[in-house]
Structures are given as C-alpha cells and as structure tokens.
C-alpha positions as MATLAB code, in Angstrom:
seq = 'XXXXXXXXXXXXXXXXXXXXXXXXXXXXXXXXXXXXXXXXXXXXXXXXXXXXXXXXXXXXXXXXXXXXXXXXXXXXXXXXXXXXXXXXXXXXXXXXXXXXXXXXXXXXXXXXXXXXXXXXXXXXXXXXXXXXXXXXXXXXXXXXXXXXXXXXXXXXXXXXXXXXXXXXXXXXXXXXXXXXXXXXXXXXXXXXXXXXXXXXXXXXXXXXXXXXXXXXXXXXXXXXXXXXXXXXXXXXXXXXXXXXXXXXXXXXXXXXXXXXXXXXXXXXXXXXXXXXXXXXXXXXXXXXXXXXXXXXXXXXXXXXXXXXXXXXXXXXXXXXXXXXXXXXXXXXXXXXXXXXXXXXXXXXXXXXXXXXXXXXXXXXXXXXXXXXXXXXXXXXXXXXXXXXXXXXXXXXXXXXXXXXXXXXXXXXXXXXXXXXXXXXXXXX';
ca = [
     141.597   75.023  101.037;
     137.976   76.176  101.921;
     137.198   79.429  104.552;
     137.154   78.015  107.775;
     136.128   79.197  111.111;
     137.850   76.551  113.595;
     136.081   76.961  117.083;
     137.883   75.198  120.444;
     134.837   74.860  122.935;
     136.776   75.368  126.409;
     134.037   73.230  128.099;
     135.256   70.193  126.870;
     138.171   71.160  124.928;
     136.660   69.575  121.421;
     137.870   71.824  118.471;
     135.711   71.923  115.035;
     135.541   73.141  112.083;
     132.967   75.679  110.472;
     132.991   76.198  107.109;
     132.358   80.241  106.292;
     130.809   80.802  102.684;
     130.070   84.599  101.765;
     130.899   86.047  104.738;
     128.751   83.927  106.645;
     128.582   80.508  109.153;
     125.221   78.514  109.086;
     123.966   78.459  112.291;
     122.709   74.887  111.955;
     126.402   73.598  111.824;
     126.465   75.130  115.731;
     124.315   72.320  116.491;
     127.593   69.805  116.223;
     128.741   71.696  119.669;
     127.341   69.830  122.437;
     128.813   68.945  126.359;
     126.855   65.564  126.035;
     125.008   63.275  124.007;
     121.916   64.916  125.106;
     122.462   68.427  125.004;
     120.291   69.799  121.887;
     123.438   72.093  120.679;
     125.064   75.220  120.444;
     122.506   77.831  119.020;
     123.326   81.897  118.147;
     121.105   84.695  119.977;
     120.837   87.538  118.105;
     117.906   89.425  119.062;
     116.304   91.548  116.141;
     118.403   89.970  113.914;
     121.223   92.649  114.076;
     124.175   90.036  112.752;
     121.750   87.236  111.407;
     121.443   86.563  107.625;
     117.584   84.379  107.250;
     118.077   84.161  103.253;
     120.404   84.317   99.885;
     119.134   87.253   98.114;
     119.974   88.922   94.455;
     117.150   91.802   94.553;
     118.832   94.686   96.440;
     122.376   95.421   97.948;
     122.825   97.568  100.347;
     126.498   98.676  101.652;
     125.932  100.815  104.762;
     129.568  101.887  105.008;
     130.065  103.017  101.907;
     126.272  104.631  101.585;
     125.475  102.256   98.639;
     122.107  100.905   97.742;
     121.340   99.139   94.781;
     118.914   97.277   92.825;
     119.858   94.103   91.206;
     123.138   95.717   90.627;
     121.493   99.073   89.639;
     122.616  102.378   91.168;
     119.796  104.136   93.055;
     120.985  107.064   91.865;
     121.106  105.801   88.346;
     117.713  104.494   88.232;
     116.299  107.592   90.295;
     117.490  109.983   87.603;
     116.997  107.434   84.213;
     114.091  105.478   84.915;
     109.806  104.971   85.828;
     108.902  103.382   88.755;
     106.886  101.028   86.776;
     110.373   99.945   84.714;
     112.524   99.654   88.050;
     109.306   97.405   89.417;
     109.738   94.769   86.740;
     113.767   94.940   87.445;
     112.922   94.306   90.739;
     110.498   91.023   90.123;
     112.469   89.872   86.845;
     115.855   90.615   87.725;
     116.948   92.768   83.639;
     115.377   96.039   83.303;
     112.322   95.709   80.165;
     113.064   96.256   76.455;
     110.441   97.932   74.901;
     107.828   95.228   74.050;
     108.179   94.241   77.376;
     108.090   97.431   79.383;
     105.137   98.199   76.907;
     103.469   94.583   78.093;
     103.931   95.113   81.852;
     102.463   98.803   81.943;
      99.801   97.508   79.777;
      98.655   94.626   82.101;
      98.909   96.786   85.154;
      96.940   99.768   83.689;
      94.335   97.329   83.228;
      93.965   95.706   86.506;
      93.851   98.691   88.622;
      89.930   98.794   89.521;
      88.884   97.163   92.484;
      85.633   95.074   93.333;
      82.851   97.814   94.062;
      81.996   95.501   97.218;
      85.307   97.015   99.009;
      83.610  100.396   98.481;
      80.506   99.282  100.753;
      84.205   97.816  102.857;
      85.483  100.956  103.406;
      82.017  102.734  104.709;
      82.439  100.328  107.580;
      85.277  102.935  108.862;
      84.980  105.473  110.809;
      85.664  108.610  109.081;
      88.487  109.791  111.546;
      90.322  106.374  110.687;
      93.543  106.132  109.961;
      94.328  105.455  106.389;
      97.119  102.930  107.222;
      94.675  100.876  109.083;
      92.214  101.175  106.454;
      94.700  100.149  103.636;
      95.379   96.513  105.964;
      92.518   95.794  105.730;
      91.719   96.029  102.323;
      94.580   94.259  101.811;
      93.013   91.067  103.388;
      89.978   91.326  101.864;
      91.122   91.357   98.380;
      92.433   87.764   99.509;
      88.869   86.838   99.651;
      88.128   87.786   96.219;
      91.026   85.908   94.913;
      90.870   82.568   96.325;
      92.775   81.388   93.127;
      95.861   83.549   94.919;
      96.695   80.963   97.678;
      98.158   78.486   94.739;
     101.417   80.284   95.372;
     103.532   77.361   94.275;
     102.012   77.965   90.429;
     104.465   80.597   88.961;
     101.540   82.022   86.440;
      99.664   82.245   89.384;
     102.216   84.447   91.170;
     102.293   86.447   88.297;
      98.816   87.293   87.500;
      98.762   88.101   91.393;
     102.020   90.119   91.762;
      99.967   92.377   88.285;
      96.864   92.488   90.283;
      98.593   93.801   93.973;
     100.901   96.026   92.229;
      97.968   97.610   90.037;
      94.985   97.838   92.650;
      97.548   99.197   95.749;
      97.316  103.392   94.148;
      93.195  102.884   94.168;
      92.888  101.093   97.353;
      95.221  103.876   98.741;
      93.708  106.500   97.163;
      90.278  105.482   98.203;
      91.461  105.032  101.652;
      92.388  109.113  101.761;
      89.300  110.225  100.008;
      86.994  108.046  102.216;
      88.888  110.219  105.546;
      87.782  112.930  103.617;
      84.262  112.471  103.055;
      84.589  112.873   99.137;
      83.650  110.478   96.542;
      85.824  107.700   94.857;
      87.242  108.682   91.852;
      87.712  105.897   89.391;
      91.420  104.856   87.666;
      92.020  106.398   84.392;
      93.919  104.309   82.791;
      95.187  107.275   79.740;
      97.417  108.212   82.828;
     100.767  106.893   83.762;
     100.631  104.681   87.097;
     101.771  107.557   89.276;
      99.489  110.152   87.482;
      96.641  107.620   87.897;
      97.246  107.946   91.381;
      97.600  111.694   91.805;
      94.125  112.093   89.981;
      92.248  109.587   92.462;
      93.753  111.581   94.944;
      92.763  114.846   93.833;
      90.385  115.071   91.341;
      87.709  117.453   92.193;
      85.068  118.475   89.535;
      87.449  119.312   86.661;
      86.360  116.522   83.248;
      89.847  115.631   83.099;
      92.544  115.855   85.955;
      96.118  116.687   84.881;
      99.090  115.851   87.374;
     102.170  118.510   87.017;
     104.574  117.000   85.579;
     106.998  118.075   87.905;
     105.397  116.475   91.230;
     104.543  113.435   88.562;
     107.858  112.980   88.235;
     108.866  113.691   91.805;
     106.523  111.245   93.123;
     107.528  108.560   90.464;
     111.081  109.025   91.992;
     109.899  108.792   95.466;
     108.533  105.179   94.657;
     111.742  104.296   93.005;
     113.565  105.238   95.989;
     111.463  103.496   98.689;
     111.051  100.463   96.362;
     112.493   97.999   98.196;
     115.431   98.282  101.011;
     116.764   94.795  101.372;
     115.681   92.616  104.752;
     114.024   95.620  106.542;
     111.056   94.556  108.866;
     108.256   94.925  106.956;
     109.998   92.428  104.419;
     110.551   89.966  106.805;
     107.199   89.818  107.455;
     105.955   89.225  104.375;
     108.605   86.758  103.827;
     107.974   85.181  107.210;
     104.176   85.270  106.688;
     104.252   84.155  103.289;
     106.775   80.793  104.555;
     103.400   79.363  105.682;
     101.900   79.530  101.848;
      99.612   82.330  102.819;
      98.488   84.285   99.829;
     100.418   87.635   98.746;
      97.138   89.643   99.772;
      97.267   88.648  103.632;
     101.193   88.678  103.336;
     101.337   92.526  101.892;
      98.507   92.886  104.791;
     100.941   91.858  107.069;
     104.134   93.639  105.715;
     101.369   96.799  105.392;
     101.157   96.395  109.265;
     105.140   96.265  110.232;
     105.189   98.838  108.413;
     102.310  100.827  110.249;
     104.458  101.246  113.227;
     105.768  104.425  113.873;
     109.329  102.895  113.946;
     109.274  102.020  110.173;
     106.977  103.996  108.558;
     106.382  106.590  110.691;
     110.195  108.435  110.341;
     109.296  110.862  108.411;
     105.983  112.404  109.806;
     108.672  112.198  113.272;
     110.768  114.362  111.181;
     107.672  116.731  110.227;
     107.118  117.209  114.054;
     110.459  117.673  115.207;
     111.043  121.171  112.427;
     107.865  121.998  113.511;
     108.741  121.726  117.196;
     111.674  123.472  116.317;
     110.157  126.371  115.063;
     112.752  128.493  113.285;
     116.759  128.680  112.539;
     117.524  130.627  115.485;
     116.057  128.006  117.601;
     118.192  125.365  116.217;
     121.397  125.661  118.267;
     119.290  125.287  121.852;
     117.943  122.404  119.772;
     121.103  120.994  119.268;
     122.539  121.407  122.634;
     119.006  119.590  124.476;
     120.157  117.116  121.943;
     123.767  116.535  123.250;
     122.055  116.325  126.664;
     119.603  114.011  126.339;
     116.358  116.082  126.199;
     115.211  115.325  122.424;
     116.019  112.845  119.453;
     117.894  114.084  115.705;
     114.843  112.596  113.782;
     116.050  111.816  110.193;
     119.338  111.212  110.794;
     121.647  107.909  111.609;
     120.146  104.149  110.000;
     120.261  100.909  111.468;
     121.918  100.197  107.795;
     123.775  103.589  106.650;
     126.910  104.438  108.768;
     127.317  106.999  105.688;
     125.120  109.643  103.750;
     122.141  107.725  102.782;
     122.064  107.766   98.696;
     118.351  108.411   98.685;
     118.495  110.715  100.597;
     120.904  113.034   98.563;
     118.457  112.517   95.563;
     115.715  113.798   97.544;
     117.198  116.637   99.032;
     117.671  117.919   95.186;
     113.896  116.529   94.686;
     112.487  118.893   97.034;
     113.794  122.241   95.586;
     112.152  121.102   92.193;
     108.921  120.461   93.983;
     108.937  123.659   96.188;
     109.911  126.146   92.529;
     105.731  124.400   91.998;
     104.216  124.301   95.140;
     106.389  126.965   96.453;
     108.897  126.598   99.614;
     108.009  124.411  102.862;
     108.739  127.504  105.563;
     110.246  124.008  107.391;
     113.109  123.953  104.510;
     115.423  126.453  105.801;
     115.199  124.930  109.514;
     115.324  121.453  107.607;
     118.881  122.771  105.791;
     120.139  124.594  108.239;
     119.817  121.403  110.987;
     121.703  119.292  108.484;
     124.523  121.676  107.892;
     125.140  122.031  111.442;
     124.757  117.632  111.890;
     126.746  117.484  109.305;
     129.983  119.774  111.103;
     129.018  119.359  114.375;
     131.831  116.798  115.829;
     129.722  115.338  118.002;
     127.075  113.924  115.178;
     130.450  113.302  112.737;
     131.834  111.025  115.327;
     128.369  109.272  116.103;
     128.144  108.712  111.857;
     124.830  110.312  112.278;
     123.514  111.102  108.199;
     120.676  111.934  106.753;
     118.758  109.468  105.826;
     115.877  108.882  103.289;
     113.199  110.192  105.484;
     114.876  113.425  106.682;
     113.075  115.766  103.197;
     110.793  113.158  102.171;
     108.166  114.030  104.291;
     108.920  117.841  103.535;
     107.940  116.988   99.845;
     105.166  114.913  100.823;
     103.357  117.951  103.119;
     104.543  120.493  100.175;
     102.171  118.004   97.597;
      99.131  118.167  100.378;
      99.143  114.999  101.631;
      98.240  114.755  105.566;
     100.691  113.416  107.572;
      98.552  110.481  108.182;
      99.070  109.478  104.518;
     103.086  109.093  104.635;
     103.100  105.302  105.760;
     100.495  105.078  102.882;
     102.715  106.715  100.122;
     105.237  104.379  101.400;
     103.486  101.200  100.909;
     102.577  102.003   97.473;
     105.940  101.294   96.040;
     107.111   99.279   98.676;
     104.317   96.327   97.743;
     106.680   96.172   94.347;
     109.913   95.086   96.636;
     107.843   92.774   98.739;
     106.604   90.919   96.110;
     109.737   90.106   95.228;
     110.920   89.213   98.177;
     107.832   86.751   98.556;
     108.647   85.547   95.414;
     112.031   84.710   95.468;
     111.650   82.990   98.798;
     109.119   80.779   97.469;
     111.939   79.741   94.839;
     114.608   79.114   97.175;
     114.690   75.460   98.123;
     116.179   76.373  101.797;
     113.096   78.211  102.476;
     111.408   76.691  104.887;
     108.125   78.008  107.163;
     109.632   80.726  109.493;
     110.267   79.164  112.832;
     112.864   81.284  115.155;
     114.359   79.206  118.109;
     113.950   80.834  121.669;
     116.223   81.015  124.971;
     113.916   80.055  127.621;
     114.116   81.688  130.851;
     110.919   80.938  132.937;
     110.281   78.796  135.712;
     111.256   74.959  135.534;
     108.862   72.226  136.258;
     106.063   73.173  138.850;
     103.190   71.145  139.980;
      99.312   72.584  139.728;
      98.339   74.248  142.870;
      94.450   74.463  143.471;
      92.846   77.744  143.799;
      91.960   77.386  146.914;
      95.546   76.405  148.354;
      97.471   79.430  146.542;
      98.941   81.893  149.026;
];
C-alpha cells in the first residue's frame, strides 16, 4: 500500500486521500479540497518557503540535523581536502567527478575562454570609482548577455554548454576587474599558464613584477574556499536564478540576477557582519559583556546558527583549520583570538547549546579573506565566483526537468474588495 496522508476537512466532513512520495505532498493535489463547486481550492502558505520543496534535485544534499552537506553524494569534507575547485565544478554540472582526459578537457576549455570583450573595459569606466564591486559585477553580468545573443537558445544542450564554459571562465576576470577598477589600477590580463584560482589571484594583484606567482598556500586556501561555497542546495540566490531562468532568460541575466540576491547583506553579506562584530568587540576581555548584551537583547552572535544547520556547519570546521594555514603566511588576524575565544564560549555557554546556535561557514571565512587583503567590499564578490558553478547547475537541471514550469507563486489576497472609481474632485 502507497504513503498516504488521509485529510478529513471538518467544514464539510469530506475525507481524502494524499499520496506522500519522498517525504513530501504536492500541493496541487490540495486543490481537490473545496466547500463548493466554485471555490478555487485548498492552497499551502508558506511564506519564504520555510517547509516548501519547488523542485526534485540530485546536485547537493544538505542534512541540517546531522551537519551534513554534500555534493552529488560527495562529502564536503572529502572533496575540500582531495580535490580542485575546477574538478568539483564539473561534478557539480555532470553529476561523476572527471577522469583524466576529461578533467584535462574541461580545464582546458575554461583556461581558454577567460578574456572578456575589451568593450566591457570602456563598461566598467562608466562607474564611479567609489562603486561597489558587487554592483559592478551585476552588471557585467547582463551585458555579457548582449554579446552572446546565441545564449538565449537555452533549450539546445551544446548551447548550454559552451555557455555554462564561457560564465564559469570569464566570472575571476570580470571580478577581478571589478576590484582593480575601485582601485584606480590597470586591468591585468588572464594568464592562462596559471591554474583558475591562481589566474585569479594574479589579476587581482599583479603589480609590476613580469610574472606574478600566487603562494601556494593561499592558492590552495582559496581553491578550497570555492569548493566550499560552491553550491548550497535551494538557498535564495539559487532560486533566483532558477526562477529567473523558468522564463528562458539567458544564463548571463539569470547569474545577474542570482549575483543580486546574493548582494544583499542577508546572503552575502554574513561574513563582512562577522568582520564588524570582532571588530566591535575589540578584544577577549570584552567578550563576556559581549555575551551577556547578547542574552539581553542589545546585539546579534553574527556567524553562528543557519536557517539550514541545527548542527556544526561542515564547512565551517574545514575553514576554521584553513585559517591557521593562511595566518603561518600572512601572519595572524589580531581578530583570531577574539574569533576563538567567542566560539569556545558559544559553544559551552547553555544558553547558545540549547538555541543550536553553530558556527557556520561564514564565522572565519571572512577572517581569511581580510588576512589575503581583500576589502570587505569584495566578500560577496569572492562568493559569487564559485557560486556561478552551483547555479549553473541548478539552471541547468531545471531546464531538464519536465515539471519545470515558468515560476509563478500563488498569493493570499488581503486588500479591499470591489470598490467603485471616485472622482478627484469628490474624494474626502
């Protein structure tokens, strides 16, 4: 005998039958539940889609109980320690990790599509140089849509994939470009004898040296950062792009858009929050009137607790083991000891226990970010470098599944009923 979910509606005392497959009810079979013939139907309300599944997915699992995240089956821990971003990007889109020729293939075609039109450097002049890099990055976004009008064909699958190359490959220069340009320095060109994240570092940072040469230590510890912040299942940056791209917009205005959700400070602004609040802080022996304004209401734990995570958030352990690597190079962030200190005491502290407030990914990321150089005005940046990777395949696979259809919420309306036009002249 299927799962079944039998609901008795007490208004007119009909009983039916819903079947439940993974865990789930479709809300469509809700609609059966009426009072009349011409009531429209039982819907669910579920604002911000806190209990609300919109799609079947296979790309990343994420168990928030037991602090699991995976991708397409893959440990994050595994992959974090093992693997390249580039190798975990075509696990993400392709669903196996590469064998050789093929890992070999992919870097090979992105390497070569990382330059940019030279019209989007006459693009980014039109900025102010005060403007925020985020902003800047949007923008670009959409205009590379312009320059690829081929793009929009998103039902051809070797369209997608030139396309997915193309986004994934030009994102480090347009980013890149975007800090130098705040900056007032000149562009520096991809090199493509560098690895992707190297690539990256020296567009960043190049100065007048012939030849720039990342550390291989904060290569490797940014490489890991992208791996972590990949992709993170039906966040709300993703929905976007998936909700965008439902209308068969191109993947340049639908990263644009996912770029933006992401802009806000309630996504990708966590960890510069973070940044402020140690800094606010001040030092250790400040922490424990810290704590206590806390418990009372008169300041937020920034970097700890997850809509997701009601455990330790995985990433975040491999970060916290990230950073002292980083800091034995760039030497210690004076905010580390505050930083450790804070979540030893969260960690005890009976209050936070029984709240299941953890650390979560952005808690020493932006410590490793600021110990690098980057601005704090570049995190949301650093984070939409890797995350274009996990939106892609999000687009993608909702283009492939045949429920997809354009994103279309239903609303509760609460205004006014039917009201006749009153002339100007006659309102009160």
């Amino acid at each position: 005998m299927p799962d079944t979910l039998t609901i008795t509606d007490n208004r007119t005392g009909k009983t039916y039958e819903i079947p439940i497959q993974d865990g789930t009810i479709r809300a469509m079979d809700l609609r059966q539940i009426k009072v009349s013939d011409d009531d429209f139907g039982l819907m669910s309300y579920d604002p911000a889609f806190k209990n609300t599944a919109c799609c079947r997915s296979a790309i990343t699992l994420i168990d928030g109980e037991r602090g699991i995240l995976r991708y397409r089956g893959y440990p994050i821990e595994q992959l974090a320690e093992k693997s390249t971003f580039l190798e975990v990007s075509y696990l993400l889109l392709h669903g196996e990790l590469p064998n050789k020729a093929q890992y070999d293939g992919w870097v090979d075609e992105i390497t070569h599509h990382t330059y940019v039109h030279e019209f989007l450097k006459e693009a980014m002049r039109g900025f102010r140089y005060d403007a925020h890099p985020m902003g800047k990055l949007v923008s670009m976004l959409g205009a590379l849509s312009t320059f690829y009008p081929e793009s929009k064909k998103v039902r051809d699958p070797e369209v997608r994939k030139r396309h997915i190359i193309k986004a994934i490959a030009k994102m480090p220069t347009l980013a890149a470009w975007a800090y130098r340009h705040s900056l007032g320095q000149p562009y520096v060109y991809p090199d493509n004898e560098l690895s992707y994240v190297g690539n990256f570092m020296a567009m960043l940072f190049k100065l007048a040296e012939p030849k720039y040469e990342p550390h291989p230590v904060l290569e490797r510890a940014l490489d890991v950062l992208f791996i972590l912040h990949a992709d993170h299942e039906q966040n709300c940056s993703a929905n976007a792009m998936r909700s965008v791209g439902s209308s068969e917009a191109d993947p340049y205005v639908s990263l644009a858009a996912a770029s933006a959700a992401l802009y806000g400070p309630l996504h990708g602004g966590a960890n510069e929050a973070v940044l402020r609040m140690l800094q606010a802080i001040g030092s250790v022996d400040r922490i424990p009137e810290f704590i206590e304004g806390v418990k009372n209401g008169k300041g937020r734990l920034m970097g700890f607790g997850h809509r997701v995570y009601k455990n330790y958030d995985p990433r975040a352990r491999v970060i916290k083991n990230l950073a002292h690597e980083v800091f034995e190079v760039t030497g210690k962030n004076p905010l580390l000891d505050i930083a450790v200190e804070l979540e030893k005491i969260a960690l005890e502290d009976e209050y936070f226990v029984k709240r299941r407030l953890y650390p979560n990914v952005d808690f020493y990321s932006g410590l490793i970010y600021q110990a690098m150089g980057f601005p704090t005005e570049m995190f949301p940046v650093l984070f939409a470098i890797p995350r274009t990777t996990g939106w892609l395949a999000q687009w993608q696979e909702m283009l492939t599944d045949p429920e997809q259809k354009i994103a279309r919420p239903r609303q509760v309306y609460v205004g006014a009923g039917e009201r006749d036009y009153v002339p100007m002249d006659a309102r009160g």
